[in-house]
Biopython code that builds the backbone (N, CA, C, O; Angstrom):
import numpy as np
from Bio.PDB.StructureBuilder import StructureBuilder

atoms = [
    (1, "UNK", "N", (2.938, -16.382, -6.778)),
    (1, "UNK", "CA", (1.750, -15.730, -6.292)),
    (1, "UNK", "C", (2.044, -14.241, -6.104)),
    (1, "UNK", "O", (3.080, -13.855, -5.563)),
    (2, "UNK", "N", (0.994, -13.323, -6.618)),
    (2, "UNK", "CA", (0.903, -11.872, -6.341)),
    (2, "UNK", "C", (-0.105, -11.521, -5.014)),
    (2, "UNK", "O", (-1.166, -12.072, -4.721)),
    (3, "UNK", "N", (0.457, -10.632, -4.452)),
    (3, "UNK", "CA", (-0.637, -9.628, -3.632)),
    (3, "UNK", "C", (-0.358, -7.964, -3.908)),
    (3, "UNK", "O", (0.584, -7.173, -3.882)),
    (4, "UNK", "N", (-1.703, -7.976, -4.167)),
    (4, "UNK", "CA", (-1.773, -6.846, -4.463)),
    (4, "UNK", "C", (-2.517, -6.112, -3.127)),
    (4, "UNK", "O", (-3.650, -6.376, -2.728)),
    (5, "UNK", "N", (-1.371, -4.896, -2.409)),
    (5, "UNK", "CA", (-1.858, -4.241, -1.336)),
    (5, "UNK", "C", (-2.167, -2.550, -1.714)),
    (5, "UNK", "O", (-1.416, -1.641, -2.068)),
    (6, "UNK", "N", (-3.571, -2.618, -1.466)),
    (6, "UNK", "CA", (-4.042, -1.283, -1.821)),
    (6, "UNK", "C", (-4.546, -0.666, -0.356)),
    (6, "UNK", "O", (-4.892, -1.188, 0.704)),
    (7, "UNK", "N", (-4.406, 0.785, -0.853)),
    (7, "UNK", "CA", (-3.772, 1.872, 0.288)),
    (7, "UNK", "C", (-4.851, 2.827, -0.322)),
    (7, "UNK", "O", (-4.769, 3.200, -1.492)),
    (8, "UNK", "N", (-5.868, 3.211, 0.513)),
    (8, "UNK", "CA", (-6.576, 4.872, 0.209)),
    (8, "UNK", "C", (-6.164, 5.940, 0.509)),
    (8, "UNK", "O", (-5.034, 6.150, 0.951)),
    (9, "UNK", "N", (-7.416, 7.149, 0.221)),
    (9, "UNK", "CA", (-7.534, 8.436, 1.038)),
    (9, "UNK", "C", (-6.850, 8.326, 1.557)),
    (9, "UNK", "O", (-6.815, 7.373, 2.336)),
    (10, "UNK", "N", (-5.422, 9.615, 1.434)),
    (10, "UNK", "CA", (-4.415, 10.069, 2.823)),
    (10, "UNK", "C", (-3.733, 9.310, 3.188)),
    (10, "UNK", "O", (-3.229, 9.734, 4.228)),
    (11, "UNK", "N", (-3.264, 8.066, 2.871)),
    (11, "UNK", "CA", (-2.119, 7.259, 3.501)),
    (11, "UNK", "C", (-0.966, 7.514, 2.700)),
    (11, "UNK", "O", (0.013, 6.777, 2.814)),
    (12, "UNK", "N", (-0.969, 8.177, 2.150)),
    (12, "UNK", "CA", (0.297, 8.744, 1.286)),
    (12, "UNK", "C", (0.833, 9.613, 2.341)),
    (12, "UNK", "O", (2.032, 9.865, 2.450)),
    (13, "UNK", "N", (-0.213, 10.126, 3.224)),
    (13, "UNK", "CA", (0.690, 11.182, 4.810)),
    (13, "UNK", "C", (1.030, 10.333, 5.113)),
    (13, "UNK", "O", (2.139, 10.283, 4.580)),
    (14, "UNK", "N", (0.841, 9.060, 5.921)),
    (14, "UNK", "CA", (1.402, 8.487, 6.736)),
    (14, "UNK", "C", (2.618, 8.840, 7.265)),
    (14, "UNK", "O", (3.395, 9.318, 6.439)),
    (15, "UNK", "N", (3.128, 8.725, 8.695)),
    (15, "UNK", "CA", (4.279, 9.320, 8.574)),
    (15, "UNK", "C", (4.721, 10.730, 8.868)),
    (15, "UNK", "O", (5.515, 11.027, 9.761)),
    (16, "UNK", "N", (4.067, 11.680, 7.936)),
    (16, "UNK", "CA", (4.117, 12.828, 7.943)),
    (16, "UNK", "C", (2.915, 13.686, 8.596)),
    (16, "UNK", "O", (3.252, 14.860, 8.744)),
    (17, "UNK", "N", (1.673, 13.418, 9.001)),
    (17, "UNK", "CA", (0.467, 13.866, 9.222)),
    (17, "UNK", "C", (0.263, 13.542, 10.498)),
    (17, "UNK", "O", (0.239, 12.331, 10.718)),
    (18, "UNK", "N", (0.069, 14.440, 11.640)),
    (18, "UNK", "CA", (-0.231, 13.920, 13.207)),
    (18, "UNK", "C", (0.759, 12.138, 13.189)),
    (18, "UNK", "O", (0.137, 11.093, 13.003)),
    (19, "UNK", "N", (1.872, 12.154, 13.353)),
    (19, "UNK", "CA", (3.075, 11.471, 13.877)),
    (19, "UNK", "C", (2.589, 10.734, 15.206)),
    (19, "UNK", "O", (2.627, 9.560, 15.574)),
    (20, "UNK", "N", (1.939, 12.367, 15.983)),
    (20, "UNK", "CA", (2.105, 11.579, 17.131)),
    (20, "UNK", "C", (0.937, 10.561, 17.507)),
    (20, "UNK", "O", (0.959, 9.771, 18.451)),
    (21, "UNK", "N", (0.084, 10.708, 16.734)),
    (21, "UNK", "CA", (-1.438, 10.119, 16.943)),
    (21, "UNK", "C", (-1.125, 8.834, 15.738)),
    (21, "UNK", "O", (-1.360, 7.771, 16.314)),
    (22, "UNK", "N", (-0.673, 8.560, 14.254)),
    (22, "UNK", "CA", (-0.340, 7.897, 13.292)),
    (22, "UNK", "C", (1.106, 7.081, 13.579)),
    (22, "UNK", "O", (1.471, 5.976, 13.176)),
    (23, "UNK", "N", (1.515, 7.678, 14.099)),
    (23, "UNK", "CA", (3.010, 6.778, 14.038)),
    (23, "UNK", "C", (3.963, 7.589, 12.704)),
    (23, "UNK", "O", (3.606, 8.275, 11.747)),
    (24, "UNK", "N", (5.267, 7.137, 13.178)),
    (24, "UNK", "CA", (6.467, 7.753, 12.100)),
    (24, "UNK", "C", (6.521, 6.747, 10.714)),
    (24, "UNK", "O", (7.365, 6.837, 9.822)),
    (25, "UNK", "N", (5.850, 6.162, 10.750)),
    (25, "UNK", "CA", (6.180, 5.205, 9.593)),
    (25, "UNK", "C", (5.549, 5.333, 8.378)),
    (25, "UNK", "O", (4.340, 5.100, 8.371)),
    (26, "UNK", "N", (6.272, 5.760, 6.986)),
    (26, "UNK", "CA", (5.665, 6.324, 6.133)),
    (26, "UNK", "C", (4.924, 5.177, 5.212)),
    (26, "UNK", "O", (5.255, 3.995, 5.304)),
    (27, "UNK", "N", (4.159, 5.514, 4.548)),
    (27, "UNK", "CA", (3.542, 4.551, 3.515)),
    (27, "UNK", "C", (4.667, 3.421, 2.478)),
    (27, "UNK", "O", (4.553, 2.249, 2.121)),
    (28, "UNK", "N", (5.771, 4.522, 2.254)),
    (28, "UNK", "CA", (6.857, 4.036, 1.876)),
    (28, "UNK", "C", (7.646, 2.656, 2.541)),
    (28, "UNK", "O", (7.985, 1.593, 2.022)),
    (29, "UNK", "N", (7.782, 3.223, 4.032)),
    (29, "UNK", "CA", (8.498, 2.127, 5.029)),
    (29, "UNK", "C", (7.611, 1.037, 5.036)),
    (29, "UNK", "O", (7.875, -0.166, 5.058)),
    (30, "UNK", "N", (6.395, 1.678, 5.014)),
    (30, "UNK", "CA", (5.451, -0.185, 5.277)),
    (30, "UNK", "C", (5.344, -0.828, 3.906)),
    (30, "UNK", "O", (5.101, -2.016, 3.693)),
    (31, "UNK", "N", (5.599, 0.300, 2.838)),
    (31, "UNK", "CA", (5.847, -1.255, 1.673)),
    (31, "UNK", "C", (6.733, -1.810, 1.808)),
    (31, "UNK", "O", (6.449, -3.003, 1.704)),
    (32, "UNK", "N", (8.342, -1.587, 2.109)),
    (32, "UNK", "CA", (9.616, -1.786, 1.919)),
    (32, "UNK", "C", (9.231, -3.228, 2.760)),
    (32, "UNK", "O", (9.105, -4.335, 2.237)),
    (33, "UNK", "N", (9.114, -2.969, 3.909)),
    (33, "UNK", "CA", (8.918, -3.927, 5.236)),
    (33, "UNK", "C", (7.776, -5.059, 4.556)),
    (33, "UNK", "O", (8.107, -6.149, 4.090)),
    (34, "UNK", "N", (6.482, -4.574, 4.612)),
    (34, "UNK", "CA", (5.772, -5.770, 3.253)),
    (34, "UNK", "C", (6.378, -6.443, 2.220)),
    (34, "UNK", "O", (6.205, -7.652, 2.065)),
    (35, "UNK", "N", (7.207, -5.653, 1.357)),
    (35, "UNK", "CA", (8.113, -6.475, 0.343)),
    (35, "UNK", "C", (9.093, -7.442, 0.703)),
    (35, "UNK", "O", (9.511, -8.441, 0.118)),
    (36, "UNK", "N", (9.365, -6.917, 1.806)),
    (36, "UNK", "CA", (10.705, -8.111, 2.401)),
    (36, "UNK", "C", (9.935, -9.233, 3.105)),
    (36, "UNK", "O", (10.263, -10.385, 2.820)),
    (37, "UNK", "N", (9.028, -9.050, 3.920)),
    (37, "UNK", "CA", (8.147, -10.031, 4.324)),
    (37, "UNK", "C", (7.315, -11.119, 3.570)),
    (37, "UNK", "O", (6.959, -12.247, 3.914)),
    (38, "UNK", "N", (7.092, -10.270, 2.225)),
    (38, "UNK", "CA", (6.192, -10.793, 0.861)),
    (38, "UNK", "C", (7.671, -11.836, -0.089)),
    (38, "UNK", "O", (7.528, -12.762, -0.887)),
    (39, "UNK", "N", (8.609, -11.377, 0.281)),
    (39, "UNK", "CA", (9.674, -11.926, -0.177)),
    (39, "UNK", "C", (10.372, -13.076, -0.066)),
    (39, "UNK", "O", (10.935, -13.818, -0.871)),
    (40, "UNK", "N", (10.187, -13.064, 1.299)),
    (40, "UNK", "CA", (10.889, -14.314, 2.278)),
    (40, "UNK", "C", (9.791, -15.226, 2.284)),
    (40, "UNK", "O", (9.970, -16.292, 2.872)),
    (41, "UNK", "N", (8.812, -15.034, 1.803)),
    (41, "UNK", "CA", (7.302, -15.901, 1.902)),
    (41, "UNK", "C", (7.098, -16.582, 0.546)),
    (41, "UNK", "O", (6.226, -17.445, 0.449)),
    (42, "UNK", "N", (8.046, -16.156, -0.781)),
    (42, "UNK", "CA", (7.800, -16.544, -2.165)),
    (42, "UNK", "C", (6.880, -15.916, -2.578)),
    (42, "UNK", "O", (5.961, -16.392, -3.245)),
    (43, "UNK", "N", (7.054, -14.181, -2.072)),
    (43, "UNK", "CA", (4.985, -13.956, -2.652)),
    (43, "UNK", "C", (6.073, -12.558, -3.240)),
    (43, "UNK", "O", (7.147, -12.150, -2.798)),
    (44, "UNK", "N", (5.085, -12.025, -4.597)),
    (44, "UNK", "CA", (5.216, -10.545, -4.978)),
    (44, "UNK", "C", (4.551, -9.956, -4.533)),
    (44, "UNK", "O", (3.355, -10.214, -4.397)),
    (45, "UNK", "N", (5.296, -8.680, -4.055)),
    (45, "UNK", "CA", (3.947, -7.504, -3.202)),
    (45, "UNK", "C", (3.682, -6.333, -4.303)),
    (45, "UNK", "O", (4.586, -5.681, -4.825)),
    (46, "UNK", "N", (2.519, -6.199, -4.526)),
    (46, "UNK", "CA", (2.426, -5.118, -5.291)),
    (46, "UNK", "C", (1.937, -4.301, -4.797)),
    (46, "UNK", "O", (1.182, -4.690, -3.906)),
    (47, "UNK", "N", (2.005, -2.553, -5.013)),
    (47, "UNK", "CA", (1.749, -1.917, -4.080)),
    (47, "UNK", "C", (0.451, -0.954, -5.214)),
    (47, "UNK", "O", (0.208, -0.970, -6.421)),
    (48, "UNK", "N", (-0.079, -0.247, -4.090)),
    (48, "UNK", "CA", (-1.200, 1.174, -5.313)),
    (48, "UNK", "C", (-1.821, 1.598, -4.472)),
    (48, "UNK", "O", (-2.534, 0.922, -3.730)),
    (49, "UNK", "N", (-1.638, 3.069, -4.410)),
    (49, "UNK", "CA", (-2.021, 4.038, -3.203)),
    (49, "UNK", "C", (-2.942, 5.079, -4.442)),
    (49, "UNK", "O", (-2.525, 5.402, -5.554)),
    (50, "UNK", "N", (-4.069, 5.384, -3.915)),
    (50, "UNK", "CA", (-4.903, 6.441, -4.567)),
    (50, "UNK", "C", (-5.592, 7.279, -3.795)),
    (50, "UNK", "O", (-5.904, 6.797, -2.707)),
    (51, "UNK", "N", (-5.980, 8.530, -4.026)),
    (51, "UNK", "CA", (-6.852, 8.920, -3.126)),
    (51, "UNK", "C", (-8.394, 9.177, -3.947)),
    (51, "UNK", "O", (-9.357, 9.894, -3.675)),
    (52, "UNK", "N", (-8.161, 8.408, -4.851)),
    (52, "UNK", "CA", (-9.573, 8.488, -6.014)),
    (52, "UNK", "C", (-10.318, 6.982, -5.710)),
    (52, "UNK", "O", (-9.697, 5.933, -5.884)),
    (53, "UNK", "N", (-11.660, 7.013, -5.256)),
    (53, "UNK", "CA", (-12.146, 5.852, -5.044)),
    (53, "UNK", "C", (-12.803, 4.822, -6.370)),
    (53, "UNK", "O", (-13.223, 3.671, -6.256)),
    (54, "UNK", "N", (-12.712, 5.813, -7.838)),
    (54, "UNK", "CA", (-12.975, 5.218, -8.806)),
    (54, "UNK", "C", (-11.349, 4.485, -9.358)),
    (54, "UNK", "O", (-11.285, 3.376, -9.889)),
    (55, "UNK", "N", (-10.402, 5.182, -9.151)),
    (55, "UNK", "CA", (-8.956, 4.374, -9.569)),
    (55, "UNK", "C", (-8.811, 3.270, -8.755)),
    (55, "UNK", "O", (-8.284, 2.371, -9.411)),
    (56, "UNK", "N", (-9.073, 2.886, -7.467)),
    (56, "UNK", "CA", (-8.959, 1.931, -6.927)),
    (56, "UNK", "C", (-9.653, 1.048, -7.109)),
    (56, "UNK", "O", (-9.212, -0.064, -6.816)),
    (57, "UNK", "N", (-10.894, 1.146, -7.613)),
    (57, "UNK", "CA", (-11.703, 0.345, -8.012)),
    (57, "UNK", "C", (-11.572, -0.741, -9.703)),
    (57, "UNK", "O", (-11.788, -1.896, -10.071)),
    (58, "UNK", "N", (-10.975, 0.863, -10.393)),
    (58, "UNK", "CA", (-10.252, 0.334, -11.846)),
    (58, "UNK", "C", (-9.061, -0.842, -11.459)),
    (58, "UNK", "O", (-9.073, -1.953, -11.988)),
    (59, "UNK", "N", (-7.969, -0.395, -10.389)),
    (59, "UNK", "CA", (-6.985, -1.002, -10.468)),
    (59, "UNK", "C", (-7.235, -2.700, -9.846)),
    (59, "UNK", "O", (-6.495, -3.680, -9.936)),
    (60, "UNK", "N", (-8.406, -2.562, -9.293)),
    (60, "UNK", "CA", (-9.131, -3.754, -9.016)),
    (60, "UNK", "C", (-9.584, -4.459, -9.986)),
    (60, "UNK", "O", (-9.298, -5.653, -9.895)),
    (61, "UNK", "N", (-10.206, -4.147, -10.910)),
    (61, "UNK", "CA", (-11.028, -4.544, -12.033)),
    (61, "UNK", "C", (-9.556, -5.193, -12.928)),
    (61, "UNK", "O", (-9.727, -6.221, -13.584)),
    (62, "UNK", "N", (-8.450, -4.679, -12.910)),
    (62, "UNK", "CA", (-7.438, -4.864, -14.098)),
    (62, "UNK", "C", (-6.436, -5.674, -13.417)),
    (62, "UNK", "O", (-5.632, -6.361, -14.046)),
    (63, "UNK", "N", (-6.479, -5.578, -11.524)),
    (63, "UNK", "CA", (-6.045, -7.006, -11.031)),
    (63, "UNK", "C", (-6.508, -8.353, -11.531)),
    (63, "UNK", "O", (-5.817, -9.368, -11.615)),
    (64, "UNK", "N", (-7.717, -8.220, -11.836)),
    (64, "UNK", "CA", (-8.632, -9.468, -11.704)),
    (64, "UNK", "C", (-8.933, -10.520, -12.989)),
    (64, "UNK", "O", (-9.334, -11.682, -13.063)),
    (65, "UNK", "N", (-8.433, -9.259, -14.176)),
    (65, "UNK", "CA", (-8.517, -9.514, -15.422)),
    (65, "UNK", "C", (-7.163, -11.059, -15.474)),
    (65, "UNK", "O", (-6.921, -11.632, -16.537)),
]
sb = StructureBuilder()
sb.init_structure("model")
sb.init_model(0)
sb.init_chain("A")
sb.init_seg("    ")
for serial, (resi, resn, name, xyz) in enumerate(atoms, 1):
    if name == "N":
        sb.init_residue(resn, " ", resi, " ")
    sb.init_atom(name, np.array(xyz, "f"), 0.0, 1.0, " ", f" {name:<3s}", serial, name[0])
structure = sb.get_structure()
């Protein structure tokens, strides 16, 4: 089994953007941490961060295919 975890607008700051209001944890760390969790579960995590609301929508369309 796949999951595919999609990420919008600006979560590519994560991490880096108001810390103190967001937290230190970058977009990066929460896949790593998802993958190991997605791992130990028998699942693939797939990841796709955009800040284009038509690419996310494509990468939806070509999940599904």
């Amino acid at each position: 089994m796949k999951i595919l975890f999609i990420n919008g607008p600006n979560l590519q700051l994560l991490g880096q953007r108001e810390p103190d209001v967001y937290g230190a944890l970058t977009l990066q760390g929460l896949e790593k941490n998802l993958g190991k969790i997605a791992a130990s579960l028998g699942v693939e995590a797939l990841f796709f961060q955009s800040n284009s609301e038509g690419e996310i929508v494509d990468r939806i369309g070509k999940t599904l295919k």
